[in-house]
C-alpha positions in Angstrom: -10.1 -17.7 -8.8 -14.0 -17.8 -7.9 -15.1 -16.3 -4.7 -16.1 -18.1 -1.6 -19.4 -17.4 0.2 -19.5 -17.8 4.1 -22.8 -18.3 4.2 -23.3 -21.9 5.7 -19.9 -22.5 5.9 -16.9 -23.4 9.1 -14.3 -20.8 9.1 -11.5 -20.9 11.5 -10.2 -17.6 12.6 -7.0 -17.7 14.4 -6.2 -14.8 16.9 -10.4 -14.1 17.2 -9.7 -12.5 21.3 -9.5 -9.5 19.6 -8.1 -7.1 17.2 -8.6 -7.9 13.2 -9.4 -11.8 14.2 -12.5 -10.5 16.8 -14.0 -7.9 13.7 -13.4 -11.1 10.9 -15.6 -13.4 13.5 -18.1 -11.0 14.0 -18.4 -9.9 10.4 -18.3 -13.7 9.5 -21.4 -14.7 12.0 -23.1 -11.9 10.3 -22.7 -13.3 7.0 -23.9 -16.6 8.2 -20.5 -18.9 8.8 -20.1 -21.3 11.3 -17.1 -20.5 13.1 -14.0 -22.5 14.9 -12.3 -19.6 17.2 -8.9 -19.7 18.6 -6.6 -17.5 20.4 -3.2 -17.7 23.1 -5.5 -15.7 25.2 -8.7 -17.4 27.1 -10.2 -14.4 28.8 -10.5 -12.5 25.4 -11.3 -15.6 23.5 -14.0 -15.8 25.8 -15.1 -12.4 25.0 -15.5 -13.1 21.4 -17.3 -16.4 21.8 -19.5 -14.7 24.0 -20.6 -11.9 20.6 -20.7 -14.9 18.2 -21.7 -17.9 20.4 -24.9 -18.7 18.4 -22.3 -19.5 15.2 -19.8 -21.0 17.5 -18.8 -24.8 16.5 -16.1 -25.1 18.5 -13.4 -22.8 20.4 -9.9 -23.2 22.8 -7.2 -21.2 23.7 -3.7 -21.8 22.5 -0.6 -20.8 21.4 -0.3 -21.7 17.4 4.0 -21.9 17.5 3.0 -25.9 19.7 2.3 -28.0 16.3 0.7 -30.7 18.7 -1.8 -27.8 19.7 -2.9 -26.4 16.4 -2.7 -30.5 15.4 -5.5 -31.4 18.7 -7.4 -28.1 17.8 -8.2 -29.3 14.4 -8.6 -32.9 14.8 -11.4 -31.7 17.9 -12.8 -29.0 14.9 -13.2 -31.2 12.0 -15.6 -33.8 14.4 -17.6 -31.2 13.4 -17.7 -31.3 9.9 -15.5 -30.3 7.1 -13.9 -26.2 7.1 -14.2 -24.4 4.2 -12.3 -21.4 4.6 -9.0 -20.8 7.3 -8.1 -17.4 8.2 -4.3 -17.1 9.6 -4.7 -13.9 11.6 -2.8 -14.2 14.7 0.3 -13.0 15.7 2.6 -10.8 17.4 5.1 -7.7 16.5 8.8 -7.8 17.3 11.4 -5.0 16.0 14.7 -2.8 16.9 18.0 -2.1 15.5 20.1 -5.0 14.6 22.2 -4.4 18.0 20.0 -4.4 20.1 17.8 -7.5 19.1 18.7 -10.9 20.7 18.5 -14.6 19.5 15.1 -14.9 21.6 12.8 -12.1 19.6 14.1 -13.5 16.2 12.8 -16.9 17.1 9.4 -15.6 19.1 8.4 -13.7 16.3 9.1 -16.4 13.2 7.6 -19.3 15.1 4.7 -17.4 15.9 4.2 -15.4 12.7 5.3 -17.7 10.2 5.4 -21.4 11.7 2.2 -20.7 13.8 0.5 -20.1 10.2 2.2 -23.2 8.5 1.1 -24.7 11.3 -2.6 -24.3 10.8 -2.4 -24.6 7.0 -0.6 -28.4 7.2 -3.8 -29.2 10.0 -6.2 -27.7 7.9 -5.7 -27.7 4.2 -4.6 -31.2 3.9 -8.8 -32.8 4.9 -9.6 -29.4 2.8 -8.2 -31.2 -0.4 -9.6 -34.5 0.8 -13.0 -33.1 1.0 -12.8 -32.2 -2.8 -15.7 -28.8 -1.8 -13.0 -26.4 -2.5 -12.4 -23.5 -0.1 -10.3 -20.5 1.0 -7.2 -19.5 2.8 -6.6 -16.3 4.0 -3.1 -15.2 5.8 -2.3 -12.1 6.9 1.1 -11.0 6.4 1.6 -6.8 6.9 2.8 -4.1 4.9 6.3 -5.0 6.6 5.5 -8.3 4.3 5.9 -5.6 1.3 8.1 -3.2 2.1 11.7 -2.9 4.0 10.6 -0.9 6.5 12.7 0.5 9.1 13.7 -1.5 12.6 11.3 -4.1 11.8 14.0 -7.0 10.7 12.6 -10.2 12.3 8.8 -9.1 11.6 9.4 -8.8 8.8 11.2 -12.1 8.3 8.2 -13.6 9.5 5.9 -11.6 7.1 8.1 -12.1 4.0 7.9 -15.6 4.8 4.3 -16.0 4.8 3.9 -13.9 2.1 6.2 -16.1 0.1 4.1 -19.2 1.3 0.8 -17.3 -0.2 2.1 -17.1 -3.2 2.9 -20.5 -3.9 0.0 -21.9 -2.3 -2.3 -19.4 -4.3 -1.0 -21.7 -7.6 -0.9 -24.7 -6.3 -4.3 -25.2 -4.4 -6.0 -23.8 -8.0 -6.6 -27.4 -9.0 -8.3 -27.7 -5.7 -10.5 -25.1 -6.2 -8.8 -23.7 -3.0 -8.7 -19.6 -3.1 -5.5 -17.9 -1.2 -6.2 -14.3 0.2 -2.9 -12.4 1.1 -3.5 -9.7 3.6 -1.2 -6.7 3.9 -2.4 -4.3 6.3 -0.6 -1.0 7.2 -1.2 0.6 10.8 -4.5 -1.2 12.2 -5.7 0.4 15.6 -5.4 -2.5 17.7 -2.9 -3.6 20.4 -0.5 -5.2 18.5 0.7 -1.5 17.0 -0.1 1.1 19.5 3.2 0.4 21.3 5.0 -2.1 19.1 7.8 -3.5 21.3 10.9 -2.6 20.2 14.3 -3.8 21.8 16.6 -1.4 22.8 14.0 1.2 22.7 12.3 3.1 25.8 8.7 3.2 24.0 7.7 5.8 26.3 10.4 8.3 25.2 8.2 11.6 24.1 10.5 11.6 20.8 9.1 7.9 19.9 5.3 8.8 21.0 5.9 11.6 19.0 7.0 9.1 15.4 4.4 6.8 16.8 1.5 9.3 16.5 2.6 10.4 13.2 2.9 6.9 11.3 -0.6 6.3 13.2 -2.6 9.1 11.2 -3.1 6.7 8.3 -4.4 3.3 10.5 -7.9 1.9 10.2 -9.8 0.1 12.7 -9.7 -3.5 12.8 -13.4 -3.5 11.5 -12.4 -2.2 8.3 -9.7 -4.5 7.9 -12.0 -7.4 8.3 -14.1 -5.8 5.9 -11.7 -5.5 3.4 -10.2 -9.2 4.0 -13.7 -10.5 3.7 -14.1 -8.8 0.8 -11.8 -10.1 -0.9 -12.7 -13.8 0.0 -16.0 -13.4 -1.1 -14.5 -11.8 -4.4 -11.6 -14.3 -4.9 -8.9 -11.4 -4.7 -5.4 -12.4 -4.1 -3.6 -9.1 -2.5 -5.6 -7.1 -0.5 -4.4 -3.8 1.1 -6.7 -2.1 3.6 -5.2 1.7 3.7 -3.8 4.0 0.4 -0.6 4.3 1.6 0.4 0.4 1.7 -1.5 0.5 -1.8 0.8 3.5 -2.9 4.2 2.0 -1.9 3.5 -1.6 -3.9 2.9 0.7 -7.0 6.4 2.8 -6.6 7.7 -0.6 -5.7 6.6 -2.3 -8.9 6.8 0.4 -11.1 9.0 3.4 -9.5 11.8 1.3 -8.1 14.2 4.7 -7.6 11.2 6.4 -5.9 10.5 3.2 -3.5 14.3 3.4 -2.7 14.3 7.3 -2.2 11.3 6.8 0.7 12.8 4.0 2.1 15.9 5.7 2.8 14.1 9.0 4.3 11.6 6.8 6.5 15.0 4.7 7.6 16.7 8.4 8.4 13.2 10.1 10.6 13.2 6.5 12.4 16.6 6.1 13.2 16.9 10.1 14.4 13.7 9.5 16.7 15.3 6.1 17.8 19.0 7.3 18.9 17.3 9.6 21.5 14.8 7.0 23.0 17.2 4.2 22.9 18.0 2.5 26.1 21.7 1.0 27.4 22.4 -1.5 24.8 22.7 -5.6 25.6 24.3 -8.5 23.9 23.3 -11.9 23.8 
């Protein structure tokens, strides 16, 4: 698939207050797009606006899981001409042991992550095609979209989800002349990872700081995620990976299934050891 330019052209960035969605407005206003911001949070929104406001078309705060919103958001957008490229970055990160994980995070962590995303692409894509200018889609899934990664169940039900969306949209929006951009970060410096909330877990426990720091050496800023996402808009790139490590594990995935399997089980064994002494009294619901 051809690359898309942003030069001169409405992207809508989802979760811009900050984070990976703050960098990709920035870097987008830089390369001359017009931009339509949202995020759940005002304040930061406000924040971001304020960096990019030349570029701004049109911004609100809201929470992507309310259809109606996302819905109201676009219809006030597209009074401002046609988008050309949406960028699905928002979200939030949910995790813990089977257990210890109620009904609640399951459901806050797929209707954000995966229906807030679905969401925005059946607001967006639909006048996209109507349009007939062609475009670009970019979602961000994780490298929890990848891999089976420890503790991380209903993120990475969300993840797989969207993932699995990506990859049928990137074949069917070809006749559209419609690109699809899967992100799959590993650890990004931003809020969303530097304490990941994990149920049953008391994330201030020295023996979880401790794991915390250590799966932290490898994470990039959210500036050079951006980078690498726009990157691969511009270059029409399907799967994009922003560290070596993420990059690493889809190759032994692929092609070294037994060592994949072999990781996975010694990650699982360091998380779960680090887990059983921070864990908290357990609760059922």
């Amino acid at each position: 698939m051809k690359g898309t330019s942003f030069d001169g052209r409405t992207a809508v960035i989802t979760g811009a207050g900050g984070g990976i969605g703050r960098a990709a407005a920035i870097q987008a206003a830089h390369k001359g797009a017009r931009l339509a911001l949202t995020d759940v949070d005002t304040e930061r929104l406000a924040e971001t606006v304020a960096l990019v406001e030349d570029h701004v078309v049109h911004h609100e705060a809201f929470d992507i899981s309310h259809e109606d919103s996302v819905a109201a958001f676009a219809h006030r957008t597209l009074v401002h001409g046609p988008v050309d490229i949406v960028m699905n970055i928002a979200g939030i990160s949910s995790g813990g042991r089977i257990q210890d994980l109620t009904s609640k995070e399951w459901r806050d962590c797929v209707e954000v992550d995966l229906m807030g995303p679905i969401h925005v692409l059946s607001a967006f894509v639909p006048p996209m095609i109507e349009t007939g200018n062609g475009g670009h889609i970019v979602n961000v899934s994780s490298s929890a979209g990848l891999f089976g990664l420890p503790v991380r169940a209903p993120y990475s039900a969300a993840k797989f989800g969207l993932h699995g969306v990506s990859e049928v949209l990137r074949f069917d929006l070809e006749q559209h002349a419609i690109g699809v951009t899967l992100l799959c970060p590993g650890a990004v410096s931003t809020s969303l990872t530097s304490t990941p909330p994990l149920a049953g877990v008391d994330v201030e426990h020295p023996a979880f700081q401790q794991l915390l720091a250590d799966l932290q050496r490898h994470a990039v800023s959210p500036e050079e995620a951006a980078a690498a996402m726009i990157r691969g808009v511009e270059r029409g790139k399907y799967l994009v990976f922003t560290s070596h490590d993420v990059r690493a594990g889809h190759y032994l995935q692929r092609y070294v299934p037994k060592a994949y399997e072999a990781a996975m089980r010694r990650l699982n064994r360091r998380i779960s050891h680090a887990l059983a002494q921070a864990e908290t009294a357990p609760h059922y619901v």
